[in-house]
Structure formats: C-alpha cells, structure tokens
C-alpha positions as a LaTeX table, in Angstrom:
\begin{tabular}{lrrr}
\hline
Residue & $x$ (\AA) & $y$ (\AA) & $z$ (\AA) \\
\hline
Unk1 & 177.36 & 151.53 & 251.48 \\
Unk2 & 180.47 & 150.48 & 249.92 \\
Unk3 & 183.84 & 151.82 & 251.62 \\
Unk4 & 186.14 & 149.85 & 249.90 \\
Unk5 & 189.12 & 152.03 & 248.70 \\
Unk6 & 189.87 & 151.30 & 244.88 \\
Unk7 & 192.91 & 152.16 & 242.82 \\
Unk8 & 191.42 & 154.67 & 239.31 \\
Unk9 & 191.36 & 152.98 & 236.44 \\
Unk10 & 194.40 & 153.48 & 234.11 \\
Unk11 & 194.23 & 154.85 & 230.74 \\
Unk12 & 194.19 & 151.70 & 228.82 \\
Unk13 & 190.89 & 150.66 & 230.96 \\
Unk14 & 189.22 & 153.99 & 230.79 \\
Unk15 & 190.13 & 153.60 & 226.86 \\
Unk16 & 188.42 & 149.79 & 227.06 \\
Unk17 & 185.34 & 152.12 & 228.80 \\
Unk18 & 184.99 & 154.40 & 225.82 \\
Unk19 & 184.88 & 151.70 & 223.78 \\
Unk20 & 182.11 & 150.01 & 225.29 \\
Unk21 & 180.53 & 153.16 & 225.41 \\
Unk22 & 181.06 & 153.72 & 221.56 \\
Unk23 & 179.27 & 150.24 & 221.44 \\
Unk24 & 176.09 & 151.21 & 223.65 \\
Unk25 & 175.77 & 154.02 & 221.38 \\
Unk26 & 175.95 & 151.80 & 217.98 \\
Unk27 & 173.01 & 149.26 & 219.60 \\
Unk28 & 175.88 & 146.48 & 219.82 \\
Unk29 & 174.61 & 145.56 & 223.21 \\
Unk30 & 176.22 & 142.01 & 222.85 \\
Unk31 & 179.89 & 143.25 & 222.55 \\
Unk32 & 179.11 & 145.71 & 224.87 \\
Unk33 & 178.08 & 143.22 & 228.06 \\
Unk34 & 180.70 & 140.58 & 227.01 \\
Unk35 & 183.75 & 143.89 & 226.83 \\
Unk36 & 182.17 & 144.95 & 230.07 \\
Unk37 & 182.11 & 141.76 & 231.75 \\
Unk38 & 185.62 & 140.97 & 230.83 \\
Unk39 & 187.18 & 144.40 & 232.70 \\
Unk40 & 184.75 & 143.14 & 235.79 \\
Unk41 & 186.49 & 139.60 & 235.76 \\
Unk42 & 189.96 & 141.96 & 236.26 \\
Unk43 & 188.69 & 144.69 & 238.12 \\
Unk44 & 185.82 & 143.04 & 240.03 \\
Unk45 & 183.44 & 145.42 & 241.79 \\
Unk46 & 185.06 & 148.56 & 240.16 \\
Unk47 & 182.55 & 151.62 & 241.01 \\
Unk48 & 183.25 & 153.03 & 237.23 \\
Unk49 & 182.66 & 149.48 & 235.66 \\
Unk50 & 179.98 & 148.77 & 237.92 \\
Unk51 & 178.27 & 151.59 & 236.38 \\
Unk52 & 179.39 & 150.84 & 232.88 \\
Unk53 & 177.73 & 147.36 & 233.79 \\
Unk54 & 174.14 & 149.23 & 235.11 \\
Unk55 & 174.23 & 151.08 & 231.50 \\
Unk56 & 174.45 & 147.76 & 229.80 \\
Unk57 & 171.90 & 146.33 & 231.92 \\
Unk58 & 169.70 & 149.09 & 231.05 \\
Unk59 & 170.28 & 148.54 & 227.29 \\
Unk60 & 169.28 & 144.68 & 227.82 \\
Unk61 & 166.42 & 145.61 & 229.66 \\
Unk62 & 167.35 & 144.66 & 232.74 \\
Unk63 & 166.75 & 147.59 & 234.82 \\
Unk64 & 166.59 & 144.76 & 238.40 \\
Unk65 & 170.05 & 144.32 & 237.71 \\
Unk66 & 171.03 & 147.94 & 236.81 \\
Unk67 & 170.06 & 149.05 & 240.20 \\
Unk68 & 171.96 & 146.11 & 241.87 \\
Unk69 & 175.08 & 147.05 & 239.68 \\
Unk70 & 174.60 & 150.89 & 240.42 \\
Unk71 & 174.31 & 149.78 & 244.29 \\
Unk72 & 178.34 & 148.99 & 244.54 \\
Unk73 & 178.67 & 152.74 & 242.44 \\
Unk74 & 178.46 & 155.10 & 244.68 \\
Unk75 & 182.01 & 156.34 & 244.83 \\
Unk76 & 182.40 & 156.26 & 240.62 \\
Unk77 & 184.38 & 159.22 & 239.09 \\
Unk78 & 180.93 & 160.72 & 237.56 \\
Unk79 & 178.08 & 160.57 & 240.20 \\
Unk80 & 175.98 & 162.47 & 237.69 \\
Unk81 & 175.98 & 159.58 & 234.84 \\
Unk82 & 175.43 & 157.86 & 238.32 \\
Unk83 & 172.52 & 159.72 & 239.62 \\
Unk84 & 171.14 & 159.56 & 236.20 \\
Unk85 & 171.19 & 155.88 & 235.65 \\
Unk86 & 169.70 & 154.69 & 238.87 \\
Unk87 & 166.46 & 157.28 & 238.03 \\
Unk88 & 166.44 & 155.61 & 234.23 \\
Unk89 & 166.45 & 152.25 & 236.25 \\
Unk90 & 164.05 & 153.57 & 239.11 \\
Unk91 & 161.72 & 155.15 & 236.21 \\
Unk92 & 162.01 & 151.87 & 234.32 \\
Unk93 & 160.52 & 149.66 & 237.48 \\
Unk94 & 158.25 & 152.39 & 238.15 \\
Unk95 & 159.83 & 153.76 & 241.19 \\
Unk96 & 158.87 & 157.03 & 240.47 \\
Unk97 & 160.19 & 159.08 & 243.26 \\
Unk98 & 163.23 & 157.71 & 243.20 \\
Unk99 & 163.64 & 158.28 & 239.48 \\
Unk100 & 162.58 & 161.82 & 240.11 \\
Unk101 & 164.56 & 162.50 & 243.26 \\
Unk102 & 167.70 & 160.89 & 241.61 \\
Unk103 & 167.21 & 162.58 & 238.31 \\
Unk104 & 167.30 & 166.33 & 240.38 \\
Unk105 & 170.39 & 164.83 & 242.24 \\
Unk106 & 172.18 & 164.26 & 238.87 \\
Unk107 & 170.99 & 168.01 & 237.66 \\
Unk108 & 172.28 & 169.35 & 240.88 \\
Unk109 & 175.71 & 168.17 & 239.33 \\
Unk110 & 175.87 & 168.37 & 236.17 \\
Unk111 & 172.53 & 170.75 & 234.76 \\
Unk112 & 172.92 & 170.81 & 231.21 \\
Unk113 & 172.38 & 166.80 & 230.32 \\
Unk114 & 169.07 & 166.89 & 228.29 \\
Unk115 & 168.40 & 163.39 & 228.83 \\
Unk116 & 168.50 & 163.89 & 232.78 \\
Unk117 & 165.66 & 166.75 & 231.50 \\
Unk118 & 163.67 & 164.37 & 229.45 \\
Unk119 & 163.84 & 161.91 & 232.46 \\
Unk120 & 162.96 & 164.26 & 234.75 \\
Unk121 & 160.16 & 165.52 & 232.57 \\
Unk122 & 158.67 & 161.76 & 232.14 \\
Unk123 & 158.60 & 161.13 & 236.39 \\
Unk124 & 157.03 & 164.15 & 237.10 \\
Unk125 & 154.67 & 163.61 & 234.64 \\
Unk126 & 153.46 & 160.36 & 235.90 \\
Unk127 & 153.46 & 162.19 & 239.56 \\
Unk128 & 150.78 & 164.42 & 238.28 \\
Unk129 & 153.32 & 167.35 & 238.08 \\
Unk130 & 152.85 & 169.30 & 234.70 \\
Unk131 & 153.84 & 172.15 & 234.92 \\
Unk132 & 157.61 & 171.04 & 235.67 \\
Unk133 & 157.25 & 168.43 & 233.79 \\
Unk134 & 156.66 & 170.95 & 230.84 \\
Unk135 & 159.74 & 172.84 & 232.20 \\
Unk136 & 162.34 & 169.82 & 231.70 \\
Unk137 & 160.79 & 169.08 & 228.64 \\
Unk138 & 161.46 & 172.36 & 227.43 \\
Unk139 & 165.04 & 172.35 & 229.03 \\
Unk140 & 165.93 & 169.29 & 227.19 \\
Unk141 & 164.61 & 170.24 & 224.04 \\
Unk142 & 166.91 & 173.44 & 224.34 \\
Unk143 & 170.05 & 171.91 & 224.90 \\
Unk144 & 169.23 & 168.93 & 221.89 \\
Unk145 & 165.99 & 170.23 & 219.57 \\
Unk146 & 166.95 & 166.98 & 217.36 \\
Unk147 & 166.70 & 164.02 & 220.33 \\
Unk148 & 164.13 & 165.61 & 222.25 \\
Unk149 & 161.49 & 167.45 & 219.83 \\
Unk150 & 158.68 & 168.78 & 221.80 \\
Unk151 & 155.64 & 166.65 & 221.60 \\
Unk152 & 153.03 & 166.57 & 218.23 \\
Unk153 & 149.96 & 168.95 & 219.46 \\
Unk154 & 147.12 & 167.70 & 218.45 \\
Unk155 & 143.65 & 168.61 & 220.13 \\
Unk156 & 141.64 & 165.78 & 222.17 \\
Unk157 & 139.05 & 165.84 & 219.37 \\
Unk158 & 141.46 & 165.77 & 216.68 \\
Unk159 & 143.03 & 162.70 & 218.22 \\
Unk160 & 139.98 & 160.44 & 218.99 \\
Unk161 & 139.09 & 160.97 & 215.58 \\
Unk162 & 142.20 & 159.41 & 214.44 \\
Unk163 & 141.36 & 156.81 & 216.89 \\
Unk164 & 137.90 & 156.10 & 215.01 \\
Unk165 & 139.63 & 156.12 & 212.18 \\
Unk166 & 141.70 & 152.84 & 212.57 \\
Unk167 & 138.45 & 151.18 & 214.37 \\
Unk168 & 136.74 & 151.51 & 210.78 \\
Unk169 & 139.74 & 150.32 & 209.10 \\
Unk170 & 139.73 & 146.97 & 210.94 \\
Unk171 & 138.48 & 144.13 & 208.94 \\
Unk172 & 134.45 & 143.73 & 208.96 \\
Unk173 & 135.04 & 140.09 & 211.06 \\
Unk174 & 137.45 & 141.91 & 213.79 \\
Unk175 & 135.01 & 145.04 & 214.01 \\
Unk176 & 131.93 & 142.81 & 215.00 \\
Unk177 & 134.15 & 141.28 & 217.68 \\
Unk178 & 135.28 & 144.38 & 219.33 \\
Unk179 & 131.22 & 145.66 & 219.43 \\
Unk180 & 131.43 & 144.65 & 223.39 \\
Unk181 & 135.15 & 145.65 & 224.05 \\
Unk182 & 135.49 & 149.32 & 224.98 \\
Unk183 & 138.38 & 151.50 & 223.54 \\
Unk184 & 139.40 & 154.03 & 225.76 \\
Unk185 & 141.79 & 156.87 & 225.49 \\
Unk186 & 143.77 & 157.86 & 228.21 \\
Unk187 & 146.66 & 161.03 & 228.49 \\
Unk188 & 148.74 & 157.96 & 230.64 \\
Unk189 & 149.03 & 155.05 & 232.05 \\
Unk190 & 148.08 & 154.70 & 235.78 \\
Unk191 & 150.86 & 153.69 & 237.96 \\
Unk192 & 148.11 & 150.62 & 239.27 \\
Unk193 & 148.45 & 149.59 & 235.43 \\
Unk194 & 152.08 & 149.60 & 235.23 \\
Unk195 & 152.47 & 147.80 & 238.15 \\
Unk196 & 149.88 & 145.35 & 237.84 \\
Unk197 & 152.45 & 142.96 & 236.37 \\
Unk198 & 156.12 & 141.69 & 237.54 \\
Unk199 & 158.27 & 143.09 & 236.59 \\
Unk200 & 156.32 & 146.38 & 235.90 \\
Unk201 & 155.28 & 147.06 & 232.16 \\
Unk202 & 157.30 & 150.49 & 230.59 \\
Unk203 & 156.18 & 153.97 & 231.48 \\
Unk204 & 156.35 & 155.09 & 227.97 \\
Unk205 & 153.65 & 152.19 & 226.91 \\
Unk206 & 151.41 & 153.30 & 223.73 \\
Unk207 & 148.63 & 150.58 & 224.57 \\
Unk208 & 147.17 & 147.73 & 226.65 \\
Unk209 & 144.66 & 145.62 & 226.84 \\
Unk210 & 143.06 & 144.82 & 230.07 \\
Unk211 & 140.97 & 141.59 & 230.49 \\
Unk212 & 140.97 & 137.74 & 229.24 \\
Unk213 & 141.19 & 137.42 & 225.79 \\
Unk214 & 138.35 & 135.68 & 223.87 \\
Unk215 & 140.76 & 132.22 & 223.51 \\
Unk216 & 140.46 & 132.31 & 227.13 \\
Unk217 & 136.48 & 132.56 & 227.53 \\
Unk218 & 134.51 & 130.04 & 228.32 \\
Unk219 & 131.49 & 128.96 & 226.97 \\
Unk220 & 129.72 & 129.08 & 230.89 \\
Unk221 & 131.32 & 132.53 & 231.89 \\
Unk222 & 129.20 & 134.93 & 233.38 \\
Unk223 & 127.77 & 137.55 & 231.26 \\
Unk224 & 130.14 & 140.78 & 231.85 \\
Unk225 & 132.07 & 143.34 & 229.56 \\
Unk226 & 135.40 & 141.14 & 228.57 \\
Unk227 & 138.06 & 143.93 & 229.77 \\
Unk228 & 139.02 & 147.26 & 227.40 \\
Unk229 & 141.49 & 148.70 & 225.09 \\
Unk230 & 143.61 & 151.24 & 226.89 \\
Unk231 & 144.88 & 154.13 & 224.62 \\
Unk232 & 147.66 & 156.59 & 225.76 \\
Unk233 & 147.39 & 159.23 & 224.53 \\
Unk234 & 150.68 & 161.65 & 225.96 \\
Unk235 & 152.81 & 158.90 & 224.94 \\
Unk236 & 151.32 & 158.14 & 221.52 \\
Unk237 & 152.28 & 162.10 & 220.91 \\
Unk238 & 155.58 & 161.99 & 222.19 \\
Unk239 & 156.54 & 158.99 & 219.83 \\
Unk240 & 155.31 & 160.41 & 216.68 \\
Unk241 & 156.73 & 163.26 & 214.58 \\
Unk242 & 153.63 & 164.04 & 212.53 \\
Unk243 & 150.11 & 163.59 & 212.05 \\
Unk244 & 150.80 & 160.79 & 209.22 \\
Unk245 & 153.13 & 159.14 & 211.59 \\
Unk246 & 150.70 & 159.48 & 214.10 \\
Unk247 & 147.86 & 158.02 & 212.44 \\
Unk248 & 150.32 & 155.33 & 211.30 \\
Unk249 & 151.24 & 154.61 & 214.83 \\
Unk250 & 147.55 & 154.46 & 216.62 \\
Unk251 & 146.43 & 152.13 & 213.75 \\
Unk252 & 149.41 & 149.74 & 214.77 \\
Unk253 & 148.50 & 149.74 & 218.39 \\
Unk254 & 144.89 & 149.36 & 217.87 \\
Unk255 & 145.60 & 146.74 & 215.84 \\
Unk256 & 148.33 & 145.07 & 217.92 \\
Unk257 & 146.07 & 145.21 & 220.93 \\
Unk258 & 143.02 & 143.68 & 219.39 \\
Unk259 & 145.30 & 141.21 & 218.23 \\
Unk260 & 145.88 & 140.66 & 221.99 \\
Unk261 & 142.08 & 140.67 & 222.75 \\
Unk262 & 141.10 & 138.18 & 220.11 \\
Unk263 & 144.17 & 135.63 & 221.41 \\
Unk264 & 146.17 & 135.53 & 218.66 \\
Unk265 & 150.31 & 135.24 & 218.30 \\
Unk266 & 152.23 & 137.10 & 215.43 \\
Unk267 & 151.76 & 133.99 & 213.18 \\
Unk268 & 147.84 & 134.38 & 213.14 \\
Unk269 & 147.65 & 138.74 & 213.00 \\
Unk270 & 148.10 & 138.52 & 208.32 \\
Unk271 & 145.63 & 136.10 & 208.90 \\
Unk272 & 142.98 & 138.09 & 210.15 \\
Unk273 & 144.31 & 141.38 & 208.49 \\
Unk274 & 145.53 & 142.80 & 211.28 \\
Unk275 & 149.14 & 142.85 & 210.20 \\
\hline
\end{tabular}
C-alpha cells in the first residue's frame, strides 16, 4: 500500500482533470491519454491522476494496466470513482468477485451512481445471483431510464425463432456448411469460456465460436463434430432496444461467427454474402 504523503492538486490541475474527463466522455481517447500522461510526467504517481490514468486505460481497453494504475490510488480524493473503476477493470478480466465486492464498496460511498448499479448488476449476474442482479438493474435504471433501459423481454421461444430466422437467411453455399456445426443458445457466457483465452474475452460478448475453423481442417482429421456456435442470449437482449434491432443484431452475429467458422477475414465475408 502506498503511504506516500502528496500535496492536492491545485485548481489549474484539477481544471486540466475535467478536461480530460470532458474528453473520455466525447470518445477522444487519444487526447485524453496524451493530456493525462503529460500531468503524470509533472505530478508522477499522483493518486487522482493515477486514477484519471486507470479511466483512460479502461477506455483503450487496457483493463491490465487500469488495475496497475488504480494500485498507486488508494488515497485519491474520490474512493468511490475509485472503488468503481477497479470492479469495471476486475469485471473486464473476469475477476468477478472482485468486481462485485469493489462495486458494493463504491455503493457503500456514494449509492446513487447508476453505473456502479449496472456493474453491480452484470457481476452478480455472471455469479449466478439473479435476483440482485435484477435489483441493481432496476436501481440503475431508476436513477438514468435513458443509459440503462431495462432489458428487451422476449420469451425463449420467441427468441430461438429469431435465431432460425437468420440460419435460413444465410446463403444456400454457407447453410450446407454449417449442417454439422451446432448453434446453440445460451442466457451467458460461462466464466470457463471467457477465460479460455489471455487476456480473457468481454463479459458482455454476443457470440463465439468454439472449435477449428474449416481453413484449419485437415484432410486426415478424425471424424468428430468441428466445435459450435455459442449464442448469448441475456446479452443479445441487453444490447438491443427492439425486436427489429434485435433481429438485426442476431443476424450480424450469426453471420460474423460463421464467418469465423468457415476461416474467413473481413475482406472475404461480401464475398460469400455474409456481409
């Protein structure tokens, strides 16, 4: 733990942190690492910058180094914008514990942040808790109806019918190549799927698929079913705000994962009508 003592940040640096804030919020994550980088270089190891750095991080993807950043933050003016970055970065590398434990510390503090709700909601839905993951949902959709809309409801049957759907709107050729491929709908993905890779794949994933693609097959493999076309389901739900967006947004991810199965890049999807 860090118990260095460190002078507060005057007003003209805590102005240069509201701009760089202002600059997360506009998507200019560019301007915002190379603002935040500069008021490290001056004030090197700042807790208040060093969490200003883990939000960057966060917005670049880089939820490793958002956890190292928040690490030296302990002692930063707002520990629930703390709290509640270390669970985004904890949720985002599929520590999901942590991410819930953290995101309760930074509700302790500070309970009306919806986001810290919507966070919460999303760990302790993966934990196989929901019933309070229904209650942070609704929390967070109380305090901001417009960012966090509940999710589309849509019955099981309804939605593997939109699933069919897109499978008979895939071009004849494609079609007769997914006859031995599975297509399976799940409400999430496993935390053994998100982790099978390094670093972990996204909680909020809409689809995978699982096996070796048919560029990869050989001619002497054994006979055996090639892998399967994971569907999720919760997610796919939460991302859409209609049934026309819905349907919209399964027929992209079927498509964009039997684009994975069959092996081919971006350049070859128009080709074989699956853009």
């Amino acid at each position: 733990m860090d118990t260095m003592r460190y002078d507060a940040l005057s007003d003209p640096e805590w102005e240069q942190v509201d701009r760089v804030w202002e600059m997360i919020d506009r998507g200019e994550t560019d301007r915002a690492r190379k603002q935040t980088d500069r008021l490290l270089e001056e004030r090197p190891r700042h807790p208040d910058l060093l969490v200003l750095d883990g939000a960057v991080a966060l917005e670049e993807g880089e939820a490793g180094r958002a956890l190292e950043s928040l690490a030296g933050a302990m002692r930063s003016a707002d520990p629930a914008l703390f709290f509640h970055l270390r669970a985004m970065a904890h949720y985002l590398l599929v520590h999901v514990e942590n991410a819930r434990d953290d995101a309760e510390r930074a509700l302790a503090i500070h309970p009306g942040r919806p986001e810290t709700h919507d966070l919460l909601a999303k760990a302790l839905e993966l934990l196989g808790d929901d019933e309070g993951a229904a209650e942070h949902a609704d929390e967070a959709h109380r305090l901001d109806p417009e960012t966090y809309a509940l999710p589309l409801e849509v019955s099981d049957e309804e939605f593997d019918l939109l699933v069919e759907r897109s499978l008979l709107e895939l071009p004849p050729r494609v079609r007769e190549r997914l006859q031995e491929l599975p297509v399976l709908v799940e409400p999430l993905p496993s935390l053994e799927i998100l982790t099978s890779e390094q670093p972990p794949l996204p909680p909020d994933l809409l689809g995978l698929f699982v096996g070796r693609d048919l560029l990869e097959r050989r001619h002497d493999d054994l006979p055996g079913a090639p892998g399967a076309i994971y569907l999720f389901r919760r997610n796919l739900l939460r991302s859409c705000a209609d049934r026309e967006e819905l349907a919209r947004e399964i027929r992209v991810t079927v498509q964009h994962e039997v684009g994975h199965f069959l092996g081919l890049d971006e350049d070859d999807l128009e080709q074989w009508g699956l853009a």
